[in-house]
N, C-alpha and C positions, 0 to 999 in steps of 0.2 A: 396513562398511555404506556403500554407496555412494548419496547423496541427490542427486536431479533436482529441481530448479522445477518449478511446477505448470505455467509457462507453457511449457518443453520439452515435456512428457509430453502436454501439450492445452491448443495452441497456439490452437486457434478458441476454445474456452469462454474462454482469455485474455485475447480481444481486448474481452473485454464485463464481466469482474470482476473487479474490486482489493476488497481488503479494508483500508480504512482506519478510522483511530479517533482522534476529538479529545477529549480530554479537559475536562470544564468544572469548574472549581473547585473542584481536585484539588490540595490544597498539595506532594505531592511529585512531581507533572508538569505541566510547562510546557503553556497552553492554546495547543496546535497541532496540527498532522495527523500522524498516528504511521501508517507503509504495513507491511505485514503479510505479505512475502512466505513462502509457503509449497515445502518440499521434501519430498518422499518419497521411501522407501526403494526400490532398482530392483533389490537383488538376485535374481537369479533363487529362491533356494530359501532367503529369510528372510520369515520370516510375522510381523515383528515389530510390524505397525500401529502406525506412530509417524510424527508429522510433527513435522517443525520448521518453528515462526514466525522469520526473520530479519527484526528489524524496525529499520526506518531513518524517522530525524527528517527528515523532508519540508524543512521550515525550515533544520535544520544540516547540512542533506545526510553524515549520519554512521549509521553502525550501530550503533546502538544497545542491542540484547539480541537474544538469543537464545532460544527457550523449544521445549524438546523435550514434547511429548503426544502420548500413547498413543492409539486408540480408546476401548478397555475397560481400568477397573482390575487394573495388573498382578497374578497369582497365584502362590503361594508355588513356587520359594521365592525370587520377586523382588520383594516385594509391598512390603520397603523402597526401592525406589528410585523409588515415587511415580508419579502418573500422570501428573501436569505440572511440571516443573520447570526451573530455567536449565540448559541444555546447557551440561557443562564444560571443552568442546574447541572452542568455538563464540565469539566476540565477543562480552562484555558492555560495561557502563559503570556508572554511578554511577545512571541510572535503570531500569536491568536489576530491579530487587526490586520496584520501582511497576508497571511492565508486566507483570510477573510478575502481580500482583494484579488490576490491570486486567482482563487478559487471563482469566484465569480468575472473573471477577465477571462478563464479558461472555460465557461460555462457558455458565455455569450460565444462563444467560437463550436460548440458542440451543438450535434443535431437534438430536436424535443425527445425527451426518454419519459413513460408512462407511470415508471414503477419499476421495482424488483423483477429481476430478469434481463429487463433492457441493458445492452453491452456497451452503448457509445461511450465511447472516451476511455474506455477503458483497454489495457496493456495485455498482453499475455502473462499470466505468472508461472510458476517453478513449476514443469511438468517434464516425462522422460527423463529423457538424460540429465537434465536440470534438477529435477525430483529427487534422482538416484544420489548424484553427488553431493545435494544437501543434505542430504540422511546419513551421507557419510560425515560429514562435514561436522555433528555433533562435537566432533571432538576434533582437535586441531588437526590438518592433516597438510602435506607437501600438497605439490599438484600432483605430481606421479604417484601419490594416495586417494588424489580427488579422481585420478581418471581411471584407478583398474574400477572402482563399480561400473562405470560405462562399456565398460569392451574398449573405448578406443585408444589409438596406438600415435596418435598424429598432433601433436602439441597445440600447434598451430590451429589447425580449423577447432580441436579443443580450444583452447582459450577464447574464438570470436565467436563460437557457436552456444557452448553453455557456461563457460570460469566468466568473463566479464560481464554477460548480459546478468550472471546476480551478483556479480558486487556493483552495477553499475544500479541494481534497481534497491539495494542495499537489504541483500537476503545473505551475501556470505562476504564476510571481510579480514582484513590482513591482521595476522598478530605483531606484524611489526612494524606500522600503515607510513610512519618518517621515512623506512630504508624500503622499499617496496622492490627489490631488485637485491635485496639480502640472499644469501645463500640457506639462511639458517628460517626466511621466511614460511613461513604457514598460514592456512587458511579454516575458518571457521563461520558456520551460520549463528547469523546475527540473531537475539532476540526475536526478531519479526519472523526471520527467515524459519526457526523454532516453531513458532505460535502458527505459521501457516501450513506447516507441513504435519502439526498437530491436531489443526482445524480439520484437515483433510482427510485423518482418520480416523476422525470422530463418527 
């Protein structure tokens, strides 16, 4: 079974959705930004409707679990092997079994998705002005480095409109994250934040 990213197969719907998830007072997940990359099967003549979530700790820049789901509840005589569960050929970790639950707690709350394309549940990602100052963002920069790529002049609606929505989804983060109100403060794209705005001009 050969699996592509959602962002190969359909690269323009890419550029506009991440599906992330932060956990809030969840004692066996750390509260931070968990990213949810999705793959599907591209064999020509497998009808097997299953995707894999590969999901990576934003903060720890690591991979973290792995979770293979079906469409529909598999039928006999597969019906043991579950409609969602960790993939055993796939990267887990120690919070592989939380996500797991997570993930399927967040699932039953979302509407039926068919396949590849379909957008439920999923976030907007770095686009615009968000786009722009991640790309600046390569290398460490003030905020008043993060905002001339944008044209804007206004700190404020800057920081609620595009600076916090990605360190909140864990695409751009602090070089000095204890003092967060440092003067010598800077800011940089994370790992993820890297690989997405890479995928994007592929």
């Amino acid at each position: 079974m050969t699996m592509m990213p959602f962002h190969v197969l359909f690269p323009e719907e890419a550029r506009t959705e991440c599906r992330t998830v932060t956990p809030i007072n969840q004692a066996a997940l750390p509260n931070r930004t968990f990213l949810f990359m999705e793959l599907y099967c591209v064999e020509p003549r497998c009808d097997c409707r299953r995707v894999i979530f590969h999901v990576f700790d934003a903060e720890a820049r690591r991979h973290v679990a792995s979770i293979n789901h079906a469409f529909e509840p598999p039928e006999p005589p597969f019906e043991d092997e579950g409609q969602t569960f960790l993939d055993p050929i796939n990267p887990q970790s120690e919070l592989s079994d939380a996500l797991l639950g997570l993930f399927e707690d967040r699932d039953r709350h979302l509407p039926r998705g068919g396949g590849p394309g379909d957008s439920h549940g999923t976030n907007p990602g770095p686009r615009g002005d968000q786009a722009q100052v991640l790309e600046s963002a390569s290398v460490s920069r003030s905020i008043q480095g993060l905002m001339a790529p944008s044209g804007r002049t206004k700190r404020t609606k800057f920081r609620d409109q595009v600076h916090r929505p990605l360190i909140d989804t864990g695409l751009l983060e602090l070089t000095i994250p204890d003092k967060p109100t440092s003067p010598q403060q800077r800011y940089r794209a994370t790992a993820i934040g890297q690989e997405l705005l890479k995928q994007n001009d592929e």
